[in-house]
VOSE-461781 format. One record per residue (C-alpha): x, y, z. Coordinates in nm, 4 decimals. Each point is the difference from the previous one (the first is absolute). Layout:
N
+----------+----------+----------+
!        u !        v !        w !
+----------+----------+----------+
!        X !        Y !        Z !
...
+----------+----------+----------+
***
This chain:
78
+----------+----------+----------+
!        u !        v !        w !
+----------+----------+----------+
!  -2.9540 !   3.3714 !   5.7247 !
!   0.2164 !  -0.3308 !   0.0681 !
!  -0.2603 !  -0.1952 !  -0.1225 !
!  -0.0001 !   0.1668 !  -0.3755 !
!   0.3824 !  -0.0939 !   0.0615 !
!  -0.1272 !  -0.3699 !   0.0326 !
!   0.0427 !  -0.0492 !   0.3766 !
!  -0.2295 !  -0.2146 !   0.1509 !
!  -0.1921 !   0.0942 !   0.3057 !
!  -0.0122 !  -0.1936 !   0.2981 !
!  -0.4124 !   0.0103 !   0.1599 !
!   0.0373 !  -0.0972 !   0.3483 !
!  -0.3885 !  -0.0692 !   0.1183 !
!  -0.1146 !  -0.1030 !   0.3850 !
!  -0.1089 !  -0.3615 !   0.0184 !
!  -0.2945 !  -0.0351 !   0.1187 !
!  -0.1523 !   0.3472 !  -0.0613 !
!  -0.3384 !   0.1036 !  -0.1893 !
!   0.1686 !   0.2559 !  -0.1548 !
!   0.3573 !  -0.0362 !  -0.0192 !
!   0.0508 !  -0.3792 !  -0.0745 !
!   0.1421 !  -0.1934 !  -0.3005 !
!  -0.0458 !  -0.3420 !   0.0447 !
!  -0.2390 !  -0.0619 !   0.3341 !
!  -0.2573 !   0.2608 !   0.0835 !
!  -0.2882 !  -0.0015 !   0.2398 !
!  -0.3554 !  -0.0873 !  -0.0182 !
!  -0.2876 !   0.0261 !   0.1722 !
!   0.0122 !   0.3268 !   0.2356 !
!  -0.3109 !   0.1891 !  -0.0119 !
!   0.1503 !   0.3309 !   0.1938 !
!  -0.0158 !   0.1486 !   0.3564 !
!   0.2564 !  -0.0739 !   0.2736 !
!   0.2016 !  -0.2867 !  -0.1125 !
!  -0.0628 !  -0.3401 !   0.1760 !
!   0.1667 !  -0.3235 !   0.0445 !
!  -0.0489 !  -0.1895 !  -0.2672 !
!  -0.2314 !   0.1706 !  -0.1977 !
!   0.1880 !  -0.0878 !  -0.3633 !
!   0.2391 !  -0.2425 !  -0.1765 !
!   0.2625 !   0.0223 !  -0.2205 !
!  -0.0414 !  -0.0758 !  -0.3570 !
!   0.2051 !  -0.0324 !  -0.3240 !
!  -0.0269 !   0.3464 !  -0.1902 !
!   0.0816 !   0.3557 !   0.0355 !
!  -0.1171 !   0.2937 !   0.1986 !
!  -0.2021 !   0.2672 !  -0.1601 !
!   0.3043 !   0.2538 !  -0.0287 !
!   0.2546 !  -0.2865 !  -0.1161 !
!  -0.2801 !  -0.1300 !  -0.2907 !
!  -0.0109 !   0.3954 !  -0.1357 !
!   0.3920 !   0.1043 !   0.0364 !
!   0.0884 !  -0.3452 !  -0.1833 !
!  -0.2651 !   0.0266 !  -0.2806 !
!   0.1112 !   0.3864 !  -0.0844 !
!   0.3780 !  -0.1314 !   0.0367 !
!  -0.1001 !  -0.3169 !  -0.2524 !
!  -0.2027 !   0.3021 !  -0.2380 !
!   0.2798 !   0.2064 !  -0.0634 !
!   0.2600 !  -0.2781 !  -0.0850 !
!   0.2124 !   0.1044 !   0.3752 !
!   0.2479 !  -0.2899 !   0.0951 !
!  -0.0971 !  -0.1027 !   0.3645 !
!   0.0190 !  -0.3076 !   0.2243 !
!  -0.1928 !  -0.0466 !   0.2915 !
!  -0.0280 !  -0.1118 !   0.3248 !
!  -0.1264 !  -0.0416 !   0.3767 !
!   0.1024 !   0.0559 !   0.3452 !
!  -0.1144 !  -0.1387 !   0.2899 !
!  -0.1882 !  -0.2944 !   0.1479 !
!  -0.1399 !  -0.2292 !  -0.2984 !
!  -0.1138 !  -0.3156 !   0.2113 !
!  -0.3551 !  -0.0836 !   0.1449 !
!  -0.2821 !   0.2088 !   0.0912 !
!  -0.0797 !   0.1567 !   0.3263 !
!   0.3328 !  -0.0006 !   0.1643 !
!   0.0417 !  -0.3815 !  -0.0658 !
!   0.3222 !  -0.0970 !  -0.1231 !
+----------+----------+----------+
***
């Protein structure tokens, strides 16, 4: 409804998160119990983020984007 008024929507994505992320998602865990550095961060978006965005983008809905949360590193290094 606001956004056919031509408000813009505000994304807020996890940093950081397969699914969730905008700008740094993860790479590289396989599954199971999660383990110390078993991934790194990488430029790109989660799985959820990539799909929500395109269908925004598709039907023309104002929207800017962003992330929360711990951007730096991999593997708990800072």
């Amino acid at each position: 409804m606001l956004a056919r008024e031509g408000e813009r929507l505000c994304i807020v994505g996890v940093a950081g998160s397969p699914s969730c992320s905008v700008k740094t998602t993860s790479s590289g865990y396989t599954g199971g119990r999660v383990r110390e550095c078993e991934h790194a961060h990488v430029s790109g978006r989660g799985l959820f983020m990539e799909e929500q965005l395109a269908e925004l983008e598709r039907r023309g809905v104002a929207f800017a984007a962003d992330e929360v949360g711990r951007k730096e590193g991999t593997c708990g290094d800072s």
